[in-house]
N, C-alpha and C positions, 0 to 999 in steps of 0.2 A: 735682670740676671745678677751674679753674684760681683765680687769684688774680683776673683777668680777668672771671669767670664773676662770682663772687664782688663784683666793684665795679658790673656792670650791672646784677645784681639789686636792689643799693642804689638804681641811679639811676631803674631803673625802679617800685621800690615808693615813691618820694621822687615821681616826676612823676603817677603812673600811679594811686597809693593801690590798690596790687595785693596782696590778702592772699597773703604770704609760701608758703601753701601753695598756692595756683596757679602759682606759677615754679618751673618745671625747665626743663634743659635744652631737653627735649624740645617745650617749649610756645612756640606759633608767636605773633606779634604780634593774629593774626585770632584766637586763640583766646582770648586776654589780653585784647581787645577795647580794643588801641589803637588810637585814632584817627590820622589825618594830620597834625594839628595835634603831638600829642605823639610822633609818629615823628619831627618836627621839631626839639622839646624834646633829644630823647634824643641827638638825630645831634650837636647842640650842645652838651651835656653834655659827652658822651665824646670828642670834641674839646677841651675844656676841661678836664677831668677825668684824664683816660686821654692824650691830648696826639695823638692818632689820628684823620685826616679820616674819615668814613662819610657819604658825601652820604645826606641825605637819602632819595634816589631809589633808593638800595642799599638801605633799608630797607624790605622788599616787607612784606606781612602773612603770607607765609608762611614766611617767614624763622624761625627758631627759636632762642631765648639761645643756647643753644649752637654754633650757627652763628656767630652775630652777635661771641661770644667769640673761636671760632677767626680773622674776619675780623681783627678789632684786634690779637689775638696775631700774625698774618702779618704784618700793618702793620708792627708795633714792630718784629719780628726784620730785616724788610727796611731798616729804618731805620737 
């Protein structure tokens, strides 16, 4: 995966205290069993972090890192 892929996995085993072997790409916010509160945290982060808006409200629970990666990677290239 990307460099991208790579910094949200930090932010989310940092917010999220998510054992490292539950994220992959392929694993959705619903299945990681984050809440609405830390889809909040994370939107915030990676604005902060990563320097790329993700409202909140783009953050569904079905969503998947690797989704959520390609999302910020489009941002940054568009920027």
């Amino acid at each position: 995966m990307s460099a991208t892929y790579d910094q949200l996995v930090e932010i989310l085993a940092r917010l999220h205290d998510t054992p490292a072997d539950r994220i992959s790409p392929e694993a959705t916010f619903a299945e990681l069993d984050v809440d609405s509160l830390t889809m909040v945290e994370i939107s915030i982060r990676i604005e902060r972090d990563l320097g790329v808006a993700v409202g909140d409200d783009e953050l569904r629970p079905d969503l998947t890192l690797g989704g959520l990666a390609g999302l910020v990677d489009a941002r940054r290239a568009a920027v």
